[in-house]
N, C-alpha and C positions, 0 to 999 in steps of 0.2 A: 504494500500500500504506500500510495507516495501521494502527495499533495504538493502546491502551491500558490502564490497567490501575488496577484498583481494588479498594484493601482495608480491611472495616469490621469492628469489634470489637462485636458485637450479637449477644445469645443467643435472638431473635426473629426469625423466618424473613420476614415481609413489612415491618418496621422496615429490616432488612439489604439486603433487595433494593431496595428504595426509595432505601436511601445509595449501594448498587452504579452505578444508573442515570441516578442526579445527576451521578454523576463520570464515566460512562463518555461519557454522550451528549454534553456540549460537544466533549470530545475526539475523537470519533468525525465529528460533524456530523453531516448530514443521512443519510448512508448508513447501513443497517442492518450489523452484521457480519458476516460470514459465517462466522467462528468463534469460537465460547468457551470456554476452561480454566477450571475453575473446581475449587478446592482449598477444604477445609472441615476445620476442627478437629474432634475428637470430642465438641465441645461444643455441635456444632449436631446430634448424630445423632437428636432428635426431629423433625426437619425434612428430613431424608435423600429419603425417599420423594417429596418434594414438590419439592425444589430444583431437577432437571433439568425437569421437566416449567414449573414458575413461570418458568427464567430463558427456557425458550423463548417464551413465552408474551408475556414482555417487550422479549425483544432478536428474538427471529427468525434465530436463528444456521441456516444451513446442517451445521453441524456443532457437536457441542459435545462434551468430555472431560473427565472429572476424577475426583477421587479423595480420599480423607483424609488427611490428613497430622498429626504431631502439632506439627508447626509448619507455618503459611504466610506466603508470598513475595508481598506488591504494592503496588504505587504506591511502592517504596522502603524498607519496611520490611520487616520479618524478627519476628512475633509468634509464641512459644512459649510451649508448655504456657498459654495463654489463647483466650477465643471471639475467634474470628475466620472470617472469608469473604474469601476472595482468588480476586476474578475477571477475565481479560484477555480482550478481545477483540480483533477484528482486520478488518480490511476487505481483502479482497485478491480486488482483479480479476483474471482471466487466472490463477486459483489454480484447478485441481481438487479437491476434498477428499473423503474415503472414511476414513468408522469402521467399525472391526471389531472383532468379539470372538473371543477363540482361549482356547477351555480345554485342561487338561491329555493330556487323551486325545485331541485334535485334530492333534495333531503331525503330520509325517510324517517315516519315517525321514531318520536323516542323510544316506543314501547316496543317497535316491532324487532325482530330476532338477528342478532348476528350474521346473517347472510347476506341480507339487506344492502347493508354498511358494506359489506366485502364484496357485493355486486358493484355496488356502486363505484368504488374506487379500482376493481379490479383486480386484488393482492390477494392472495390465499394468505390462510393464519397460519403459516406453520414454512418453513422458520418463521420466528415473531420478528416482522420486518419495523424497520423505526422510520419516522415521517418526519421532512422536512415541508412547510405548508407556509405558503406567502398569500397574499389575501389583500382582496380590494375591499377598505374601510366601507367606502361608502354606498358598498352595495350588497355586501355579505358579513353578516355575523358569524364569526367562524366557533362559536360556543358551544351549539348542538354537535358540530362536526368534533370538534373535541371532546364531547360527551361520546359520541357513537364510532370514534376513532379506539377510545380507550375501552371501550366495552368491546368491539368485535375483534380487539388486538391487543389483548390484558400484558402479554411480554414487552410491547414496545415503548419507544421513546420518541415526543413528537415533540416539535422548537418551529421556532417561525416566528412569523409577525405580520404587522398590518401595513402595506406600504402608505410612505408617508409622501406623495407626490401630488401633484393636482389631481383633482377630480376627473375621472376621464382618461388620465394615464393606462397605458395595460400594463398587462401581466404577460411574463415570456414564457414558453412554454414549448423545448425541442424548437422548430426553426418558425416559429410564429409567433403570435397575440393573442391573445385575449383581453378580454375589454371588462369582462366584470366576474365575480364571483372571484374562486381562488385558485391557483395551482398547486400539485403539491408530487413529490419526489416519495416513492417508498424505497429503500436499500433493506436486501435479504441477503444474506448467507455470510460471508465471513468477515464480518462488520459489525458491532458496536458501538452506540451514540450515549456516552456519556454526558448527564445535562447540569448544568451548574445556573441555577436560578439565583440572582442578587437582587431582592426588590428595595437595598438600599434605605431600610430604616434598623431605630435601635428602638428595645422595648424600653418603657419607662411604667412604674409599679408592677405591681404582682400579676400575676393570673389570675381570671378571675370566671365564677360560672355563670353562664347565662339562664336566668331563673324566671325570665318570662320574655318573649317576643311575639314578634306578629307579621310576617315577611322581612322587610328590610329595614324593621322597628326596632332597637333594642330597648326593652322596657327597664328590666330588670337586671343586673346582676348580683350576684349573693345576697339576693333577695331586696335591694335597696335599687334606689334611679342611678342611671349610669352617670346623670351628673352632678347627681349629689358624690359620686365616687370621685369623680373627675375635680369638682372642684378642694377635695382635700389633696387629691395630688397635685396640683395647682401649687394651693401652699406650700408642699414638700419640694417643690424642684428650684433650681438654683435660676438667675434669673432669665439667662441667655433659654434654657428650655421652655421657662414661663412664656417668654415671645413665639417659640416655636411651636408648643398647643395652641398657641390662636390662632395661625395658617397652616400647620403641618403636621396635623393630628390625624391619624388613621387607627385604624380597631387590625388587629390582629386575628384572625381565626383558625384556632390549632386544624392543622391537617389530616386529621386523625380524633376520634375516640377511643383510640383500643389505645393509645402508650400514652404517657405524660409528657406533654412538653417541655424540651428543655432549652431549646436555642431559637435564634432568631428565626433560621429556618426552618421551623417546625410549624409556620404558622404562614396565612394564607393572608396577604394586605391588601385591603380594603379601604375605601375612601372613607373618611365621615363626613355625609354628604351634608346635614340638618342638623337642629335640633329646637328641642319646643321644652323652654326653661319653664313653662306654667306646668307640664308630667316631669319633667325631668329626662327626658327620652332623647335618644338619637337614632338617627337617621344614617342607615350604611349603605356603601353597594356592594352590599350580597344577603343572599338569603340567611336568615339565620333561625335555628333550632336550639330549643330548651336543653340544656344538659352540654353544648360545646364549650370548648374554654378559650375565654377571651386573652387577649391583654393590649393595654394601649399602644403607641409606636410613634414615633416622631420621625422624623425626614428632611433631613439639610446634607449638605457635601462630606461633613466628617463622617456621618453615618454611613451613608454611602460607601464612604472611602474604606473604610472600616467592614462596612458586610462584605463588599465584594473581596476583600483580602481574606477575610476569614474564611469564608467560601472556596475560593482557590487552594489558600492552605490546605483545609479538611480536605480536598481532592487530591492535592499531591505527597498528601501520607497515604491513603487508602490507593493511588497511583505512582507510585514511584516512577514507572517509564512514561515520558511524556505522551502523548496522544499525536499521532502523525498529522492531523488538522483540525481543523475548526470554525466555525461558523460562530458569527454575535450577532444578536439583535436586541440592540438597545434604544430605548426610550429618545423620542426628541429631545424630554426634555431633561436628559442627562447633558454629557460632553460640553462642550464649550458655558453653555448654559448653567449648569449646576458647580463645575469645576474650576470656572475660570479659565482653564490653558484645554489645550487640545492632545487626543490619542492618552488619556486617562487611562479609561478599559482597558485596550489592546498593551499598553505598557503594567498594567495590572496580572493580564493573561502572563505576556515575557520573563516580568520579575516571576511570578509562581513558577511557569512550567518551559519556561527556556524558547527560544524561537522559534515558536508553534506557525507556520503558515495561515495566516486567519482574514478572513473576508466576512462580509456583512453591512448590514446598512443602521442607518435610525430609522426608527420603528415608529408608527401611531399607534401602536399596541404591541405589547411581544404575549409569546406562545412559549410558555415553558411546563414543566411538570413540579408541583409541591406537594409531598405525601405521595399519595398513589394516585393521582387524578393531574392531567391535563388543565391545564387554566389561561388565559388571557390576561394580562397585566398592564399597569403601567407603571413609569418610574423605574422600568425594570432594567438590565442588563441578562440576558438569556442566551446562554455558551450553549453551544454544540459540540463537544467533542470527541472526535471519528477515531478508531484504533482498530486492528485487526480483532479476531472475535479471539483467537488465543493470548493478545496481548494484554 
């Protein structure tokens, strides 16, 4: 398995593919790839129509996916709001690969049977193949797909995002477009997608149970109003936190009922959308059920800085060999935005796991996995990380 990854700042379509294939081919050697990502700022959308079709033309990929983004991820850097093309490829023997396209009215219901879902996209369940799934924000919620991804393929591992480009931008898919709904990539056989989800907050007080709700209501925790809870933590925190519960407060929801939580990643981040001081009640975005265990979570650049380290860490103890590539899809409004400087993330990835080849965009949403469930994020940073299945 070999990867590589390359990205050029060129507002001319055969200029830019030319710098693409200078970098990608020594790295690659003699073998063709057999898949390409390739991510494109909205500064190249007069060359749209032509790009999937020219990079086949050049590389021979077996597969190839991409998308817009208003920033792209490669060779190490992190370019926003400027031209740019970030394209990886990959060589991988003993890898199956299958693109597909799923629009909105293609669904099937929630309730109906694992077949369904495996019709639809195509993949038999066995090997448990893992999905890479890019997705037009403004025309498909890729939520159910992630629910009916993770039920008719319980071994896999799905990462993605929402591109973040105009309205109307497509989606790549093999040597063409697509205009709405999502694309999405399954690799089977001797291939493992390790997934490193950072949604970039730290907890602040305890855990706590959730002892009455009502959809996206939390009423009660440990039997009291979540902001009667909230305003004694208030008092308890130092003052710089005090300013960051007023704009950057999110609810925590453990990933799980069967273990106790222990760490930041254990829990599923949510907005707090409302609240209504005459109950005492807030307003989340997610459903919430009696008996989960909460805790609250704040959100600024240290924390950030902070998850996504600890994150990597944990990975490269339990991986000692680095991962031969990788994919990122993070949040608009990380990178320059949250950090101040630029290529944060991918200099995050470097320091933990050494010069991993890594492509990817900024996201309007990422697609990562926390606990045992597939979710849709924001704020987030969402690693893909590729290794042979024996490594």
């Amino acid at each position: 398995m070999r990867w590589a990854s390359a990205l050029v700042q060129e507002l001319e379509l055969r200029p830019a593919l030319d710098a693409v294939e200078r970098a990608l081919r020594p790295r690659l050697g003699d073998a063709r790839p057999d898949l390409v990502v390739v991510f494109a700022s909205p500064h190249l959308r007069p060359h749209f129509e032509r790009l999937p079709g020219e990079l086949h033309e050049r590389l021979s990929p077996r597969a190839l996916v991409g998308c817009v983004g208003a920033g792209v991820i490669g060779d190490g850097q992190e370019v926003e709001q400027r031209p740019a093309l970030s394209v990886t490829a990959a060589v991988l023997p003993r890898v199956e690969l299958r693109t597909f396209h799923v629009g909105a009215g293609d669904l099937p219901d929630l309730d109906r049977g694992p077949g369904r879902w495996r019709d639809l996209v195509g993949v038999a369940p066995a090997p448990a193949p893992h999905f890479v799934l890019l997705c037009d924000g403004a025309s498909f919620d890729p939520r159910d797909l992630l629910q009916g991804l993770d039920f008719a393929y319980p071994g896999g591992v799905t990462i993605g995002g929402l591109a973040s480009g105009r309205r109307g931008d497509p989606l790549f898919v093999d040597r063409g477009l697509v205009a709405q709904g999502a694309v999405g990539l399954a690799l089977q056989g001797d291939v493992v997608v390790d997934a490193v989800v950072a949604q970039g907050c730290r907890g602040v007080g305890a855990p706590m149970t959730v002892t009455r709700c009502r959809d996206h209501v939390l009423e009660e925790v440990d039997g009291r109003p979540p902001l009667e809870v909230l305003a004694e933590l208030y008092e308890a925190l130092p003052p710089e936190d005090q300013e960051l519960l007023q704009h950057a407060l999110h609810l925590g929801i453990a990933s799980t009922s069967l273990t106790e939580p222990t760490g930041r990643g254990d829990y599923l981040i949510r907005n707090v959308v409302g609240a209504d001081p005459e109950r005492g009640v807030l307003a989340v975005g997610a459903l919430l059920r009696p008996g989960q265990t909460v805790r609250f979570f704040l959100r600024d650049a240290a924390a950030a800085d902070e998850d996504l380290r600890e994150h990597l860490d944990a990975y490269r103890g339990r991986r000692p060999a680095p991962p031969a590539g990788a994919l990122l899809f993070s949040c608009t409004g990380r990178g320059r935005h949250l950090f101040g400087s630029a290529n944060h993330d991918s200099a995050a990835l470097r320091r933990a796991l050494g010069d991993v080849p890594l492509g990817g965009f900024f996201c309007g949403g990422e697609i990562g996995p926390v606990g045992d469930a597939t979710h849709l994020h924001g704020y987030t940073s969402a690693f893909g990380l590729f290794r042979p299945g024996g490594g």
